[in-house]
C-alpha atoms as an extended CHARMM CRD file, in Angstrom:
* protein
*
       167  EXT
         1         1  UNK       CA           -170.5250000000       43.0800000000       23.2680000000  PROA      1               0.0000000000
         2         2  UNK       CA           -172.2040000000       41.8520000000       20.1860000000  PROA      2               0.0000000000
         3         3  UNK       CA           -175.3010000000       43.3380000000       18.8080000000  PROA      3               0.0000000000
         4         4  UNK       CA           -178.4840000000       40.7610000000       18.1180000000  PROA      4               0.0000000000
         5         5  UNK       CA           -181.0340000000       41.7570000000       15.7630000000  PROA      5               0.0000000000
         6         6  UNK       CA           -184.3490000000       40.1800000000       16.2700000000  PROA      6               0.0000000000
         7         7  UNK       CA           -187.3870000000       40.0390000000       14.0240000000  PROA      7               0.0000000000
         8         8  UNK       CA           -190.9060000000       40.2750000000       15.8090000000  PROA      8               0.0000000000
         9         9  UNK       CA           -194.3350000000       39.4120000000       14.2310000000  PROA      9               0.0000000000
        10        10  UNK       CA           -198.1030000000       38.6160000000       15.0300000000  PROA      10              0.0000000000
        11        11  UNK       CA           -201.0460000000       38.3460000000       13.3450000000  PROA      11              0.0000000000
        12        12  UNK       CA           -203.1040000000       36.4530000000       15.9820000000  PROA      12              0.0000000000
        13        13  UNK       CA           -204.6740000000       38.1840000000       18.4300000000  PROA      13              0.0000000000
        14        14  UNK       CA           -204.1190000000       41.8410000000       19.5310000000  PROA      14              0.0000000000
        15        15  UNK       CA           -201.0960000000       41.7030000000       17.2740000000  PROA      15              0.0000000000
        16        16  UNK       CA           -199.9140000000       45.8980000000       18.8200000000  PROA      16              0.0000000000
        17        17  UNK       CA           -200.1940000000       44.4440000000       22.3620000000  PROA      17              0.0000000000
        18        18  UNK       CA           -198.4450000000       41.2260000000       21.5500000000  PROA      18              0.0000000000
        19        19  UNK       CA           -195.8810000000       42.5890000000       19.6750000000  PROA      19              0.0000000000
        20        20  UNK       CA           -194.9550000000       45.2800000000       22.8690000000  PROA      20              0.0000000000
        21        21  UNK       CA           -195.2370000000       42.5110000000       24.8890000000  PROA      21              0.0000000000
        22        22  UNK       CA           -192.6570000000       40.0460000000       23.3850000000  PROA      22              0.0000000000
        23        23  UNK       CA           -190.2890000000       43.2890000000       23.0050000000  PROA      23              0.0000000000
        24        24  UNK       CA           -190.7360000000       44.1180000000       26.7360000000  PROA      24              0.0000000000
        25        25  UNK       CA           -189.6450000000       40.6080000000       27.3170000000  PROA      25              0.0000000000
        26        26  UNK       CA           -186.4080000000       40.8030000000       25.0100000000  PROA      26              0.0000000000
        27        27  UNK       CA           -185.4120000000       43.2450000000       27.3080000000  PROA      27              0.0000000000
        28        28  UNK       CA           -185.3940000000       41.2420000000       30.2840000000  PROA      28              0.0000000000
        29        29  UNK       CA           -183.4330000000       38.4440000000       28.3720000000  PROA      29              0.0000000000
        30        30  UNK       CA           -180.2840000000       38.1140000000       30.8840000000  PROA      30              0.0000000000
        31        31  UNK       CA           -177.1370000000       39.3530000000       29.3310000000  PROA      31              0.0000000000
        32        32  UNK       CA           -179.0670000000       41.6030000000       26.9420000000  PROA      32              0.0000000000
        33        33  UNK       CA           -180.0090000000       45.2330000000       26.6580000000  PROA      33              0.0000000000
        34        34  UNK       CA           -182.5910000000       46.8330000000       24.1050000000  PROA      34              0.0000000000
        35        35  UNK       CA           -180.5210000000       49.3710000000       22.3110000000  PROA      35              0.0000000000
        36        36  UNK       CA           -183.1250000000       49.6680000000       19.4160000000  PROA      36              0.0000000000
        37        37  UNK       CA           -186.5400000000       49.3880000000       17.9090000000  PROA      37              0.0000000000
        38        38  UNK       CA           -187.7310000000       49.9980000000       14.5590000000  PROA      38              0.0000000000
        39        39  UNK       CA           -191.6160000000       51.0460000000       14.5660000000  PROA      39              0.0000000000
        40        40  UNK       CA           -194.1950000000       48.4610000000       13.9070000000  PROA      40              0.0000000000
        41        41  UNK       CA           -195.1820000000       47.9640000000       10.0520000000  PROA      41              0.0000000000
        42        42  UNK       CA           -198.2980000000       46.1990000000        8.6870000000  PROA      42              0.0000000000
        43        43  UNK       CA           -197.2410000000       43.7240000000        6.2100000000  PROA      43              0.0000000000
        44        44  UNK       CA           -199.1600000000       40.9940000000        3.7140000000  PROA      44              0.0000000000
        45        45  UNK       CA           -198.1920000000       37.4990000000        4.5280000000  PROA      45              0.0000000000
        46        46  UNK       CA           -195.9080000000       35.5220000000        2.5710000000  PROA      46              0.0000000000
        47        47  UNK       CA           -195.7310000000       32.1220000000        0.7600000000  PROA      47              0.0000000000
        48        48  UNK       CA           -199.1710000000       31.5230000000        2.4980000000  PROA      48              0.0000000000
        49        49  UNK       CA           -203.2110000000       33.1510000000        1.7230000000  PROA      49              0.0000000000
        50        50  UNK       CA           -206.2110000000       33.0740000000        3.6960000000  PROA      50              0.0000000000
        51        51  UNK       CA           -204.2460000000       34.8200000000        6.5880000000  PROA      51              0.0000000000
        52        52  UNK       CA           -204.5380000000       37.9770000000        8.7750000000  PROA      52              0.0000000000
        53        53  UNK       CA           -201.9180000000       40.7310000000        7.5440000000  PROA      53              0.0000000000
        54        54  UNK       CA           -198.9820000000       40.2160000000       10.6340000000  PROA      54              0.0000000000
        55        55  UNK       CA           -197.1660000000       42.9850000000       12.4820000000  PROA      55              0.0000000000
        56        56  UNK       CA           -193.9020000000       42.9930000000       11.9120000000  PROA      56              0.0000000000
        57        57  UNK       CA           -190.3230000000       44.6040000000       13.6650000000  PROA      57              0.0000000000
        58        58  UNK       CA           -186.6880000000       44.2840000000       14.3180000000  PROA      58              0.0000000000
        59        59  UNK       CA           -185.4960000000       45.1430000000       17.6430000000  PROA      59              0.0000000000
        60        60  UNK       CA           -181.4920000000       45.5660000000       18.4520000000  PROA      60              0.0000000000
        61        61  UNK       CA           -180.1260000000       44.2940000000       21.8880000000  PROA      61              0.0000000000
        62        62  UNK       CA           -176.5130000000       44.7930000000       23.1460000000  PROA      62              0.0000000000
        63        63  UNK       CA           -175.2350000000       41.3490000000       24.3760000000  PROA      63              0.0000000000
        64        64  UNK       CA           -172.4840000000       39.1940000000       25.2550000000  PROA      64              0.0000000000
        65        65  UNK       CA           -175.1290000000       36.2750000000       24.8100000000  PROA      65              0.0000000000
        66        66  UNK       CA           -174.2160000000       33.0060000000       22.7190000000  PROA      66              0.0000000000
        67        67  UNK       CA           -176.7610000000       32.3490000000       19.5740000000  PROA      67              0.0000000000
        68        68  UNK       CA           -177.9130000000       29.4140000000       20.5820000000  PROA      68              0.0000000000
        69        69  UNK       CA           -178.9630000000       30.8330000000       24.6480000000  PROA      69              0.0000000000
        70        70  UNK       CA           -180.9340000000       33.4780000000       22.6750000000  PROA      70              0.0000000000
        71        71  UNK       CA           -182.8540000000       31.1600000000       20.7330000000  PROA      71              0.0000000000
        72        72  UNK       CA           -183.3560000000       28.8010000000       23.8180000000  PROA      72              0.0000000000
        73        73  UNK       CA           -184.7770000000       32.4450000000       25.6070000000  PROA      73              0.0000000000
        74        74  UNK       CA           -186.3680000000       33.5670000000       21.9520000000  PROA      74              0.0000000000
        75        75  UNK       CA           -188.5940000000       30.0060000000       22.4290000000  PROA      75              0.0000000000
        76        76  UNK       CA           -189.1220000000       30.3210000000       25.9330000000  PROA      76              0.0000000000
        77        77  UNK       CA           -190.8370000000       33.7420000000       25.0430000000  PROA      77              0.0000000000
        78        78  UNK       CA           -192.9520000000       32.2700000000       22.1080000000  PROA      78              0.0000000000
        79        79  UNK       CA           -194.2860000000       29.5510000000       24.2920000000  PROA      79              0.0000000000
        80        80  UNK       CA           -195.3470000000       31.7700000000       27.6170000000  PROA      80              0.0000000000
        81        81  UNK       CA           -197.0430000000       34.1450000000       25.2100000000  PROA      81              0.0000000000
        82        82  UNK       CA           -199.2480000000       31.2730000000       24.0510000000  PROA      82              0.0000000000
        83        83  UNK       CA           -197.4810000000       30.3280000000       20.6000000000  PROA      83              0.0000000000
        84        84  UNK       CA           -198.0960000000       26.9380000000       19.4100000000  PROA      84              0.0000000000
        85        85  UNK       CA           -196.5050000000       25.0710000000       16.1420000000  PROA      85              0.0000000000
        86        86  UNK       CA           -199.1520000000       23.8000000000       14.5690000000  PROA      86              0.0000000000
        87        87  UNK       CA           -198.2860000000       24.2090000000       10.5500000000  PROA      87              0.0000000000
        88        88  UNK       CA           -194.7010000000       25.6480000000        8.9000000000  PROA      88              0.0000000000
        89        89  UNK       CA           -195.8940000000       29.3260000000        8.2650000000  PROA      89              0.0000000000
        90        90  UNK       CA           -199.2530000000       29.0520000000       10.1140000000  PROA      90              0.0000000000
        91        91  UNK       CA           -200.4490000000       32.0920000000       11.9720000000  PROA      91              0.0000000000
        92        92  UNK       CA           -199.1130000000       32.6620000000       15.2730000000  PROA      92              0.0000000000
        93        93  UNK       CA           -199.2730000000       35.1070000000       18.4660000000  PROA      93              0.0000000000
        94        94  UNK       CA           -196.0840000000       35.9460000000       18.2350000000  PROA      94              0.0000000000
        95        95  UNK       CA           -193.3020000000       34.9290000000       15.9880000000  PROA      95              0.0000000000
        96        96  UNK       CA           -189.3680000000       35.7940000000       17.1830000000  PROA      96              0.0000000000
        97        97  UNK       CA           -186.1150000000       35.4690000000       14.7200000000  PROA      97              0.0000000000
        98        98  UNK       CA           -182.2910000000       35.5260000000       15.6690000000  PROA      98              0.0000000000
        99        99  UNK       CA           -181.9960000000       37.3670000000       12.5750000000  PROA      99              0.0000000000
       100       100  UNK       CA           -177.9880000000       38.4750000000       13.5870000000  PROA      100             0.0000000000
       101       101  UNK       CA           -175.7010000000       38.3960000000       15.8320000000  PROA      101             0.0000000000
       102       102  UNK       CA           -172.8980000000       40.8170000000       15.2820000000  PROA      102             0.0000000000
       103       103  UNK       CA           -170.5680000000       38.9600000000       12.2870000000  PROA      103             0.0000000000
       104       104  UNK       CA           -171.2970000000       35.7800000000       13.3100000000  PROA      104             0.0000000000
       105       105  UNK       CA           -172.2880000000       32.9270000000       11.0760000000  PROA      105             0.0000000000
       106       106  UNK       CA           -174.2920000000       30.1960000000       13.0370000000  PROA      106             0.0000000000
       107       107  UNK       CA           -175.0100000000       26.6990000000       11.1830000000  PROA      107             0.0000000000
       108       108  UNK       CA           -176.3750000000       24.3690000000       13.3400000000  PROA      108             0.0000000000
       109       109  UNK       CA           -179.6100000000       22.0630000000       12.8190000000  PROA      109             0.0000000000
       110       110  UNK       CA           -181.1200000000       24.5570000000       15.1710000000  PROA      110             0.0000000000
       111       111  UNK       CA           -179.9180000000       27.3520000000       14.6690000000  PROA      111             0.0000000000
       112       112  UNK       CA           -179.2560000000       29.3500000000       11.2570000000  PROA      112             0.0000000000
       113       113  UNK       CA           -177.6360000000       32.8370000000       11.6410000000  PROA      113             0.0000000000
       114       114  UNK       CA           -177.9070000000       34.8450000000        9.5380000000  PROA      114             0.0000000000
       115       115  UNK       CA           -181.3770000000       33.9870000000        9.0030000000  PROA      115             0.0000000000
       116       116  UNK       CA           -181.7810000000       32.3270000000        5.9480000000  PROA      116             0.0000000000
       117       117  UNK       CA           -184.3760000000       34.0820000000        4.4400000000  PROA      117             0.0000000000
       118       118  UNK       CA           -184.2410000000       37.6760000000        5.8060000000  PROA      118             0.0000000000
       119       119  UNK       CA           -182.5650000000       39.0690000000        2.2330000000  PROA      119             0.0000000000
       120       120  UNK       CA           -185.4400000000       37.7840000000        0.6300000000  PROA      120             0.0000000000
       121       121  UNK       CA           -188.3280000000       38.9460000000        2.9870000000  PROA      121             0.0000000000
       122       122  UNK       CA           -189.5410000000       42.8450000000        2.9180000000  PROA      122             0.0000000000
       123       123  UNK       CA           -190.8610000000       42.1970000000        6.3380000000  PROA      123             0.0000000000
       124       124  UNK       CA           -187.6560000000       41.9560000000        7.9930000000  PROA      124             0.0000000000
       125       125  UNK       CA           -185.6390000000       44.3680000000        5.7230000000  PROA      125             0.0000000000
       126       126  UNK       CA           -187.6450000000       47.4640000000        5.6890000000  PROA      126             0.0000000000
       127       127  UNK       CA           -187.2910000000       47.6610000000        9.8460000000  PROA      127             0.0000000000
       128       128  UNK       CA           -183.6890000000       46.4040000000        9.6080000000  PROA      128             0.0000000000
       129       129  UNK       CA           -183.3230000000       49.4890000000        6.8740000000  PROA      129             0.0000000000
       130       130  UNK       CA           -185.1790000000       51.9270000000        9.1810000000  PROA      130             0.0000000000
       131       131  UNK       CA           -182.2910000000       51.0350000000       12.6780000000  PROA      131             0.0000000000
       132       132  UNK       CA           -179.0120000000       50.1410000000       10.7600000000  PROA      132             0.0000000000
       133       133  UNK       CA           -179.1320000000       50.8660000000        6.8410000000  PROA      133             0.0000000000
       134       134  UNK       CA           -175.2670000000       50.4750000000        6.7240000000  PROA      134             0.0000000000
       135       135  UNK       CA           -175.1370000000       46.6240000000        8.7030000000  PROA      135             0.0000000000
       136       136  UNK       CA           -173.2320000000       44.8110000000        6.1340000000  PROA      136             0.0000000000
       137       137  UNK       CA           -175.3220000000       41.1730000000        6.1200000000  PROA      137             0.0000000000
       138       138  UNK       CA           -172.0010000000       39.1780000000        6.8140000000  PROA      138             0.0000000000
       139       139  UNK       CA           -172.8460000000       36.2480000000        4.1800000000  PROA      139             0.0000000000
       140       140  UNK       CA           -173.9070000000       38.3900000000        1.1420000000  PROA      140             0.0000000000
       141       141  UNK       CA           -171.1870000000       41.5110000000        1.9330000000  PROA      141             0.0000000000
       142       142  UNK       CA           -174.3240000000       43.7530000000        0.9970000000  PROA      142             0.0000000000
       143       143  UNK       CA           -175.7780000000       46.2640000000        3.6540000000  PROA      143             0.0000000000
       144       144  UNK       CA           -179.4000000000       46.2200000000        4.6750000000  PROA      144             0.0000000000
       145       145  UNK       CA           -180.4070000000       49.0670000000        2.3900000000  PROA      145             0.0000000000
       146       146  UNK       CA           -178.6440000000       47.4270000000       -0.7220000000  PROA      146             0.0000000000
       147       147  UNK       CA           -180.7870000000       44.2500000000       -0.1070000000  PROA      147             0.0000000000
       148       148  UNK       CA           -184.0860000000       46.1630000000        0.4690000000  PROA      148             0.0000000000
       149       149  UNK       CA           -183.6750000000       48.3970000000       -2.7490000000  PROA      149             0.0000000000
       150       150  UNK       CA           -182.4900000000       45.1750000000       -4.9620000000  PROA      150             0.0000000000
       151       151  UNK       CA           -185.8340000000       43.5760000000       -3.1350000000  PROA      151             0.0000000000
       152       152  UNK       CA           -188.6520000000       42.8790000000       -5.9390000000  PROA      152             0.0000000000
       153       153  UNK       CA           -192.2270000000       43.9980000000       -4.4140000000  PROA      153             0.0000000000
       154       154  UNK       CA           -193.7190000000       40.8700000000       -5.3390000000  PROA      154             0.0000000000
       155       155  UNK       CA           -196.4780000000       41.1980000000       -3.5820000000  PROA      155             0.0000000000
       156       156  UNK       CA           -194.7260000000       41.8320000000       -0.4420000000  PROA      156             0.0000000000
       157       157  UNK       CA           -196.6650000000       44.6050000000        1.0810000000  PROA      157             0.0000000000
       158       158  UNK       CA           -195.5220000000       46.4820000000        4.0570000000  PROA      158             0.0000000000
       159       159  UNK       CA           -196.8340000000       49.5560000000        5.6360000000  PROA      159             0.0000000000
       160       160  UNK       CA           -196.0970000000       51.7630000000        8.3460000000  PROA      160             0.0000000000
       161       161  UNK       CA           -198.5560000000       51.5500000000       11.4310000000  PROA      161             0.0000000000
       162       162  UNK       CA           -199.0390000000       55.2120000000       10.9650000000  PROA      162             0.0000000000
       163       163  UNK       CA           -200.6490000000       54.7670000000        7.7520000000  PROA      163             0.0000000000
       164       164  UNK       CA           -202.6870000000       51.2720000000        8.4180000000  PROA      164             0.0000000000
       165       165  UNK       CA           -205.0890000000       50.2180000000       10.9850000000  PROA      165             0.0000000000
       166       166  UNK       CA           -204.0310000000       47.2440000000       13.4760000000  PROA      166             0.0000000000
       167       167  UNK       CA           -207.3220000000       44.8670000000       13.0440000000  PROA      167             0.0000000000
C-alpha cells in the first residue's frame, strides 16, 4: 500500500461544491481509499491575473494503484465534472494533481511525480503541511514543512476557508 497525495483546486463555478465533489469521487477511484483531507484554503492565483481566487486542497488515499492508472482516473474525473483545456493555467472547474505517490519518482512525458512544481507553490504546500508535515519530498530530501517555511510569500496568498468567503 502506497499513499497518493492529490492536489484539488477550482475557481470556476461553485468552487466549495466542486471541490467536495471531485474529493467524493477520489474516493471511489478503484484500488484507493481516502485516508485524509486537509481543509479547503482560499488562495491568489499564480503566474496568471485577471482570475477568480481558486480553492485549493490535498487529499491522501491509501492505494496499491500504479501512477499512471491514477492520472488516467484523475482525467477521467476532470472531464465528467465539465473541465475543459482551453489555455496552460486558464481557469478551470476543477483542477486534480498526482502530487505523490509514496517514494516513487515518475518521469514519463505524461506523467511527472513528484510534481514538478509543488515545492515552489504555497497552494499545494500549506495543505500538504496541515496532513503530513514530516513527508520527506523524495527528490529534494526536505519534508513538507521545511519547503513551506523556506517558501517566499511572493504574492502567494492563501487563506483558510474559515477566515475567507467562497465567492
Amino acid at each position: 500500500m502506497s499513499l497518493a497525495y492529490i492536489g484539488i483546486g477550482s475557481n470556476l463555478g461553485d468552487k466549495g461544491r466542486n471541490c467536495d465533489q471531485a474529493l467524493e469521487l477520489l474516493g471511489r477511484i478503484p484500488g484507493c481509499r481516502l485516508a485524509d483531507r486537509s481543509q479547503w484554503f482560499l488562495t491568489r492565483p499564480v503566474g496568471v491575473n485577471d482570475q477568480d481566487w481558486y480553492l485549493n486542497g490535498v487529499a491522501c488515499l491509501e492505494t496499491e494503484t500504479a501512477g499512471h492508472e491514477i492520472l488516467t482516473h484523475l482525467l477521467a474525473i476532470e472531464s465528467a465534472m465539465g473541465r475543459v483545456r482551453n489555455e496552460k493555467w486558464g481557469p478551470r472547474i476543477i483542477d486534480l494533481d498526482l502530487l505523490l505517490l509514496g517514494r516513487e519518482i515518475i518521469k514519463s512525458s505524461d506523467l511527472q511525480v513528484p510534481h514538478p512544481l509543488m515545492h515552489t507553490r504555497r497552494f499545494v504546500l500549506v495543505p500538504m503541511v496541515q496532513i503530513a508535515p514530516a513527508l520527506i519530498h523524495p527528490v529534494l530530501g526536505r519534508t513538507m514543512q521545511d519547503l513551506l517555511e523556506d517558501l517566499a510569500e511572493d504574492g502567494q496568498e492563501v487563506m483558510a476557508l474559515e477566515a475567507a468567503t467562497v465567492q
